[in-house]
LORO-882480 format. One line per 5 residues: their letters; for each residue y, x, z of C-alpha. Coordinates in Angstrom, 3 decimals, padded with zeros to 6 digits. Each point is the difference from the previous one (the first is absolute). Layout:
BEGIN
a	Y/X/Z  ...
This chain:
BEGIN
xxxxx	000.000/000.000/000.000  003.659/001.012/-000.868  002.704/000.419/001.769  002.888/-001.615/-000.332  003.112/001.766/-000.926
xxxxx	002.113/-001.273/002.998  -002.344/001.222/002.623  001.035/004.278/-001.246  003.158/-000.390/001.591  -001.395/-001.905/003.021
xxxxx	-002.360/002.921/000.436  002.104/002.196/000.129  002.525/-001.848/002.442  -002.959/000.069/002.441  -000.935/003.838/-000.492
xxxxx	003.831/000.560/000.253  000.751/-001.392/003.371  -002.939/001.563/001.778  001.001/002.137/002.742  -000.576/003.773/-002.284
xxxxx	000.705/-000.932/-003.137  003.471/-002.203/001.230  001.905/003.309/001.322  -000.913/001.940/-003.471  001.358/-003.316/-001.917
xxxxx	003.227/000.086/002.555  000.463/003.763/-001.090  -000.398/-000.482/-003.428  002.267/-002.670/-000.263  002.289/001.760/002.636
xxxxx	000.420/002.871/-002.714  000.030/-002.340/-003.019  003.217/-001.649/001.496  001.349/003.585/000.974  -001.015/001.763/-003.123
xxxxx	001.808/-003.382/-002.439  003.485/000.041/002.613  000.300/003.410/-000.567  -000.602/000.100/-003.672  002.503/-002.910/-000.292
xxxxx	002.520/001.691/001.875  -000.023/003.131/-002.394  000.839/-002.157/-003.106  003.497/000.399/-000.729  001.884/-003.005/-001.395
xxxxx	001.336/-000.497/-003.648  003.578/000.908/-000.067  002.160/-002.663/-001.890  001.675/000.983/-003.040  003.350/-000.493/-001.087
xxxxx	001.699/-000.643/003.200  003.459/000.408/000.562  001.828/000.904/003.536  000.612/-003.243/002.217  002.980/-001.975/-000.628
xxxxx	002.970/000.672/002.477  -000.369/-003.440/001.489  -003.552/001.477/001.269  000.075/000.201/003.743  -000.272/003.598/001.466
x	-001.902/000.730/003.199
């Protein structure tokens, strides 16, 4: 008998949140959201072309 194709991801829900395997799936997951901040704070933005100094009714600071 088959399985179905819903019950992968259910398996592996219930392998994940056993006591062992949970703290390597925190860690990994821990560095995946580390690893994708950092790499999103090293892209530099697009600069805008074609733009002129502010207008002198600009507020200055």
């Amino acid at each position: 008998m088959e399985k179905e194709p819903a019950a992968a991801p259910k398996g592996f829900v219930q392998w994940a949140i056993t006591p062992p395997q949970s703290y390597a799936v925190y860690l990994v997951c821990l560095f995946l959201v580390a690893g994708l901040s950092f790499y999103v704070g090293t892209l530099k933005p697009k600069k805008a072309i074609n733009i002129g100094p502010p207008p002198m009714s600009a507020p200055r600071n």
